[in-house]
Structures are given as structure tokens and as C-alpha cells.
C-alpha positions, -999 to +999 in steps of 0.1 A: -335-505-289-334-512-252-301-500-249-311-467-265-332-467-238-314-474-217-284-448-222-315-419-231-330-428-189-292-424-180-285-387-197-317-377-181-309-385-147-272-373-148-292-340-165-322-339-137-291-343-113-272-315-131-307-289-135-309-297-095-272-285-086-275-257-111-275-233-077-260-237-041-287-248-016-291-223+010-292-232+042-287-209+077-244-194+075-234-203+113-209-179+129-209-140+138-224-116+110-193-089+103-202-053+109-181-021+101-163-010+137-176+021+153-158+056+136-137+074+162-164+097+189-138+124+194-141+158+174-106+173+170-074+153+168-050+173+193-055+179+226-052+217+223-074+231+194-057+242+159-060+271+148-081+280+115-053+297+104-013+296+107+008+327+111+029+345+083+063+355+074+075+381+050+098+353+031+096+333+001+071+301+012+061+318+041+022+330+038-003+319+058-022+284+056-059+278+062-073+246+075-105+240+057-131+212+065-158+192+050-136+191+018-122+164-001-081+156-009-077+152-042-063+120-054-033+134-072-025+153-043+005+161-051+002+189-077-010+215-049+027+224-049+022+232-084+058+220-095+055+200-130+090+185-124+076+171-093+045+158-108+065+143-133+085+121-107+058+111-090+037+097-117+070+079-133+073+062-101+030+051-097+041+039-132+075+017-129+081+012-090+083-026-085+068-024-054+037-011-065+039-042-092+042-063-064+010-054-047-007-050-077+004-087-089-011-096-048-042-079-055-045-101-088-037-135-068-062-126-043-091-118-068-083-150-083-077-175-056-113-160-047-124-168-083-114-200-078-132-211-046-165-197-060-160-217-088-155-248-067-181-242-045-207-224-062-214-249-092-209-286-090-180-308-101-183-324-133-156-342-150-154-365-176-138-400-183-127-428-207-110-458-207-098-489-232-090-518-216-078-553-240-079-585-221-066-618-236-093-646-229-088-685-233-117-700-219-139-729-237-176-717-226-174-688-247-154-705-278-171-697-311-166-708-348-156-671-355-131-667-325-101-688-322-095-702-287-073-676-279-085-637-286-086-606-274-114-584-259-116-550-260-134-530-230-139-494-240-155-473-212-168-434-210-184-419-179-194-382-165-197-378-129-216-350-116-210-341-070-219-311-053-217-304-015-248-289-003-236-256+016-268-255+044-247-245+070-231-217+051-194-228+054-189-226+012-204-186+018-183-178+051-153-192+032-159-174+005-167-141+025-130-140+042-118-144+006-138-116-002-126-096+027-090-106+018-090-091-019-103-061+000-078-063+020-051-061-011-070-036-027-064-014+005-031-026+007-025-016-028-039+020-022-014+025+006+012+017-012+001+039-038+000+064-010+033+059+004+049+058-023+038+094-039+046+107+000+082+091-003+087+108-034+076+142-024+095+140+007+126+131-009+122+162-037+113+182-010+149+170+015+164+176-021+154+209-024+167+220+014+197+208+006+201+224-028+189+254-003+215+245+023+242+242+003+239+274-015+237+290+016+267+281+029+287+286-006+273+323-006+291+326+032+318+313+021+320+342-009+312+365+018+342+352+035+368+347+011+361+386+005+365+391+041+400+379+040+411+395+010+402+429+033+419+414+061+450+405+043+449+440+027+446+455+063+477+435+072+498+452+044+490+479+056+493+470+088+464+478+106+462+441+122+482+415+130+485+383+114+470+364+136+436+380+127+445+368+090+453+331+100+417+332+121+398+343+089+412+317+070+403+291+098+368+305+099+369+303+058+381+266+059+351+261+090+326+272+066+337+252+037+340+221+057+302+216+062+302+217+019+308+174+016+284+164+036+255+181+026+266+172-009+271+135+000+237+137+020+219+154-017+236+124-032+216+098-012+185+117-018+187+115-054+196+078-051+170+077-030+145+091-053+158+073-088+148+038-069+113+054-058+111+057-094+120+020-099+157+029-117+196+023-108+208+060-096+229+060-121+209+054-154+184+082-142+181+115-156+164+137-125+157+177-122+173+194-103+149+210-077+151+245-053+126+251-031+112+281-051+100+259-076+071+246-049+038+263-042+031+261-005-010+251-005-028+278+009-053+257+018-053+222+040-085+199+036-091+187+071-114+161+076-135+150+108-118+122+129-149+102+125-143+101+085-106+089+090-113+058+091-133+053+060-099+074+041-068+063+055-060+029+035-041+013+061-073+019+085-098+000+058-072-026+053-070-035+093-106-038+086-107-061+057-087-080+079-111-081+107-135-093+085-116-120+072-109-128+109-148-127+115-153-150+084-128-177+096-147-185+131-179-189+105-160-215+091-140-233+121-184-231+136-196-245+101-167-278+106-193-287+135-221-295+115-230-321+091-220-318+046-241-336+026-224-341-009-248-352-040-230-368-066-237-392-097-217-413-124-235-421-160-219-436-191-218-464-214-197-496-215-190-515-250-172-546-252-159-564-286-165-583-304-185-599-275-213-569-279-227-558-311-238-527-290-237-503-259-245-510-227-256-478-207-253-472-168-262-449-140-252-441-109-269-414-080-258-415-044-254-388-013-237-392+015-237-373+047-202-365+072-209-356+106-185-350+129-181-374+161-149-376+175-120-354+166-100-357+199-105-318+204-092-305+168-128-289+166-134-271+190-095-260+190-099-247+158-128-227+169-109-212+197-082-204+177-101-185+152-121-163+181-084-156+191-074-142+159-104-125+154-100-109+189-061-103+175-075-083+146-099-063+169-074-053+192-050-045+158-077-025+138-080-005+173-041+005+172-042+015+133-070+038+142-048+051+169-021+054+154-040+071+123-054+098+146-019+105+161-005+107+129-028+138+122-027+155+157+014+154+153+014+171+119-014+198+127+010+206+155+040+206+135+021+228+106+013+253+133+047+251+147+062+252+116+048+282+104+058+298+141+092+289+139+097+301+096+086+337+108+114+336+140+141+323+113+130+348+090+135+376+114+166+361+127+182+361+095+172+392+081+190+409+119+217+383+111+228+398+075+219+435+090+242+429+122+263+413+099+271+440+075+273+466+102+304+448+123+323+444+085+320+478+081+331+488+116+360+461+116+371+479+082+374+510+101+389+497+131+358+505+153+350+465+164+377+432+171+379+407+141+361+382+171+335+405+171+338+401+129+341+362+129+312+359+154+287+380+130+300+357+102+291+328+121+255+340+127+247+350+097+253+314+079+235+298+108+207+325+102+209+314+066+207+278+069+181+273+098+156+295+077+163+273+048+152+243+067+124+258+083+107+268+046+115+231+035+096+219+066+066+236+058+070+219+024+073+185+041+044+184+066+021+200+045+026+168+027+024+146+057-011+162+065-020+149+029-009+115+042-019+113+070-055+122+060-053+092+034-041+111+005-074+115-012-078+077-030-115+078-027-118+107-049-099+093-078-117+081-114-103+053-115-085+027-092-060+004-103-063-029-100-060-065-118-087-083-134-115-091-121-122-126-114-145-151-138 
């Protein structure tokens, strides 16, 4: 009976002990409380203002583009070019790029490592223990009739042990803030990557497309060309010219044709390019075949205040995550300085046969208390070095804002530009193919100099080409405004990540 009561005073104190720990005690969390930086003061992101509107050309991508503010990017920004092939490829590649698994799979470390340290720190420690020991004995005092003079004894042994570090200095919660701040930190990270990855994707459709453009271009000079000669050479029958002005029209043809391999090998690369975006070997791929008149060019650009980029660009709010950690750490390296008090207790009960007929119970509460004395400057180091890093993070988050804002001013220019410099091509062309069937028809009749000829031919596949590249670069910054601006994550359903942590 008095072990019973014995081993029922020892559950209650190891449960009293348990009840007690059942929540962190909360003391005062030492070190600087994180707040969001300042947003960006300044109210347009060039120097010179934009205009609301871009000018127009009379060709095929070549319509005005309005910038339009205090709206939202959608998340799937993408299918404002309103090209299903190109949707298609991009969400293949959100789906099986492995380096969007790799963040992901980061973003699921991080929520768990954080899981982990609350678990640690939040709840107290209690583990469980048993043991059987057998121990030969030969010893007269404890001889009996029953026990021969040489026996065994068995020591069988079962404990719980219950500790729990008190957290009232708020080291557990500052440790467990930069852990917070570094799953945000994936989680940004994550969304960039997202981000990048849709822009690389687009881009390279779009470099696809020019070339596709490029090289049709030059195949329809070289038609143009090859029918040339076939007057020239008839011309020389006759013998209205000489040969020479047949062996110049077939370098000119062989000129033309010579710029042919390398936009092909360049198209190449771009669709190896692309098949690895969409996390496949180039060769096991199946990909369209894109022209740049199967793109929409948006009519409308969402613009956003500079003071809102930095609450949309992903790699802005993950700089920021990573100033918080940075925050979080000099909590902790100012928490080492102060005393931990860790509560802990042991309870079980201890048979021994055949000695004992019974249980003996036992119990077991202690604290202790660590204060810091003498480290030989290791503190106070630490300290430094974490107000360094946190200084290193400021001065990093300050760049990435920087850096965000340039990447905006550069494109609006470029848009502006762009749309400038498709309406000059346009024209250019459009004299080029006018000028250029004028002199043919005047080299026919003898009126103009095959030079004359061969310098028409060589502006109108310039013309050709340069106006080409200037649609397809209205293509490709109208997507690097869409990146630049964050590419429109915030507005999305859902987000993907990994599970959240138990």
C-alpha cells in the first residue's frame, strides 16, 4: 500500500510539472522589434515622364499601347498575348521545370525546420525510459533457505523525464521569428522563380518567333533575287549587259543566302533553350512552331506606383524576409547575454527480484539556472557580428529596390522607344520594297546601273529584317514591363507551396 502511494505522489508531481510547462513562459524578447522598410518617396520611375500613350504604325503589331494605373497584373500574365501555344508552354514548364521543384522542395525544408524548432521550444521535452539490469550476487548477509548462495538479481527500471527551458528573455521567440522570416523568404523566393521562369519562356517564344520572322525574310529576298538573275542572265543573251553584271548578281544571291545558317543555328538554340525551360532534353520535345502573328500585342500596360513595387516585385519582399531574419538574429546573439532557466523532472519506478515482492516508486524535480560570466569575448562578438549582417541586409534590401525601380524606368523607355522605332522601320520598309521595285523595272529597261539594282536589293532585305525585329521587340519588353512590375503573384487564387508545418 505505501508503495501505491508512493508511485500515485510521483505521477502527480511529474503531471503538476507537466500541466505547469503546458505553455512557454513569457518573459520581455530582447533585441530590435522588425518593421517593414519605408516604400520608395518618388512618383514616376524615369527621369523624363512616360507618355500615357505610345505612338502607332500602320503594320502588323504595331497599334498603340496605353499605360494604365491603379490596376492589377494578372497572375497568368502571360495570356495578354492571347497565343494558346504560348500558354500552353508556359504552364508545361510551371508544371515540370526542376528548378521550380527545387525551390519548392526549399520552401518545404524551411517550413519544416521551422516546425521543428517550435516543437522543441514551444512544449517541453518528455521522453521515456527502461532498463533490465541482472547482477550475479554471492554474499552471506543476504543468504536465504530459498536462494542458493549464488543467484541472480534482476533490476528492472522505467522512468519519464519531463525539462523545459523557460523562454523570459525571448530567445526561443526571436529564434523562432528569423525562422519565420526565412520560410518567407522561400516563399518569395519561390514566387520569383515562378516569375522568371514564365518571363524566360516568353522571351524565348518571342526570340523564336523573330527568327522564324527573320528567316523568312531573307528567303523571300533571296526569291526576289534568284528571279533577278534569271532577268539578268536573259539580258546577257541578249546581250544587253555584260557578264560581269551576271557574276555580281550571283555574288549578291550567295550574300543573301549566307546569312540563312546562322539564324537557323541561332532558332535552334532557342528551341533548346525553351524544351529545358520546360524541364525536357531538346530532343524528346515536341514544340509549336511560333510566328509573330500568332501574338496579341496588349493594348494596355498596368503600371503601378513606385511606392507599391516593393510590396509586388518577389525579389524586393524576399530581400525583406531576409532583413528580418537578419533583425531576428541580433535578438538572439542579445538574448545569449542573459540568464536560461531550464525546469526539468524524472519519475518512475524501480523493481528488484526476487529481493522485492513489489515496486518501489521515485521522483525527481530540479531547475537550474546558466548565466553567462566569462566567454573571453565570444558574446559580445557574436552580437557584433549579427548587427553587421543585419546592417549587410539593410544596405542589400536598398540595392534590390534600386535595382527594381531601374528595371521599370529602362523598360518604359524601351516600350516608348520601341514603339518610335517600329513606325520608322515600318516606313523604311514600305520605301524600301517601293524604291526597290522601281530600280528593277528601270534596270530591265536599261534606264539605271545593275549597282544601282544590287544596292536597292540590299535595302530592301535590311528594310525587311530590321522591321521584323523591331515588332518582336515590342513583343519582348511588353513582357519585361510584366516582370519587372512583379508579374502579378499577389493576385493569383492560389499559391504554391509545400505543406504546412505540424
Amino acid at each position: 500500500m505505501r508503495e501505491r502511494i508512493r508511485c500515485l505522489r510521483c505521477r502527480s508531481a511529474l503531471a503538476a510539472l507537466v500541466l505547469s510547462l503546458g505553455g512557454p513562459v513569457v518573459g520581455c524578447a530582447v533585441g530590435p522589434n522588425f518593421h517593414p522598410p519605408e516604400a520608395p518617396t518618388v512618383q514616376r520611375y524615369p527621369a523624363s515622364p512616360v507618355p500615357d500613350e505610345t505612338v502607332s504604325a500602320d503594320v502588323p503589331a504595331g497599334q498603340a499601347q496605353r499605360f494604365v494605373g491603379a490596376r492589377d497584373i494578372p497572375a497568368e500574365w502571360w495570356t495578354l498575348f492571347q497565343c494558346p501555344a504560348l500558354d500552353a508552354l508556359v504552364r508545361q514548364a510551371l508544371r515540370d521545370s526542376p528548378r521550380l521543384a527545387q525551390a519548392q522542395a526549399k520552401l518545404v525544408r524551411a517550413e519544416q525546420e521551422l516546425g521543428a524548432r517550435r516543437g522543441a521550444t514551444k512544449y517541453p521535452k518528455i521522453d521515456a525510459g527502461a532498463a533490465i539490469n541482472s547482477v550475479g550476487v554471492q554474499s552471506e548477509a543476504i543468504k536465504s533457505k530459498t536462494l542458493s548462495a549464488d543467484f541472480p538479481i534482476t533490476l528492472s527500471m522505467a522512468t519519464v523525464s519531463v525539462s523545459y527551458t523557460l523562454d523570459l528573455f525571448g530567445r526561443n521567440r526571436r529564434e523562432l521569428e528569423g525562422l519565420r522570416a526565412a520560410v518567407d523568404y522561400e516563399r518569395f523566393e519561390l514566387e520569383s522563380v515562378r516569375l522568371m521562369l514564365a518571363g524566360n519562356v516568353v522571351t524565348a517564344a518571342i526570340e523564336e518567333a523573330s527568327l522564324r520572322g527573320q528567316i523568312q525574310a531573307i528567303e523571300e529576298a533571296v526569291t526576289l533575287q534568284t528571279r533577278q538573275l534569271e532577268i539578268v542572265e536573259r539580258l546577257e543573251q541578249l546581250g544587253a549587259v555584260a557578264r560581269l553584271d551576271v557574276v555580281t548578281q550571283q555574288g549578291e544571291l550567295t550574300d543573301t543566302r549566307a546569312a540563312l545558317p546562322g539564324l537557323r543555328t541561332r532558332l535552334a538554340r532557342a528551341r533548346h533553350r525553351l524544351a529545358v525551360y520546360l524541364g525536357q532534353p531538346p530532343a524528346a520535345v515536341e514544340l509549336p512552331e511560333l510566328r509573330l502573328a500568332d501574338l496579341r500585342l496588349p493594348a494596355e500596360l498596368p503600371l503601378s506606383l513606385p511606392s507599391d513595387l516593393a510590396r509586388q516585385r518577389p525579389d524586393i519582399r524576399a530581400a525583406e524576409a531576409l532583413l528580418h531574419e537578419a533583425s531576428a538574429r541580433v535578438g538572439v546573439a542579445t538574448a545569449n547575454f542573459y540568464p536560461r532557466i531550464t525546469l526539468s523532472g524524472t519519475g518512475g519506478a524501480v523493481a528488484v527480484t526476487p529481493l522485492l515482492s513489489g515496486t518501489a516508486a521515485f521522483a525527481l524535480l530540479a531547475a537550474s539556472l546558466a548565466q553567462p560570466l566569462f566567454h573571453g569575448g565570444e558574446l559580445k562578438a557574436e552580437k557584433r557580428s549579427a548587427l553587421a549582417a543585419f546592417d549587410q541586409a539593410g544596405a542589400a534590401y536598398r540595392e534590390v529596390v534600386l535595382s527594381g525601380l531601374q528595371d521599370v524606368a529602362d523598360t518604359l523607355v524601351a516600350l516608348d522607344g520601341d514603339a518610335r522605332t517600329l513606325r520608322e522601320r515600318a516606313e523604311a520598309a514600305t520605301l524600301a520594297k517601293t524604291a526597290y521595285d522601281i530600280t528593277s523595272t528601270r534596270y530591265e529597261a536599261g534606264g539605271v546601273s545593275l549597282l544601282a539594282l544590287l544596292e536597292a536589293q540590299r535595302r530592301q532585305v535590311t528594310a525587311s529584317v530590321e522591321e521584323t525585329r523591331a515588332i518582336s521587340d515590342r513583343f519582348a519588353d511588353s513582357a519585361a514591363l510584366f516582370q519587372a512590375l512583379g508579374g502579378g503573384w499577389w493576385t493569383a487564387e492560389t499559391t504554391p507551396r509545400g505543406p504546412a508545418p505540424h
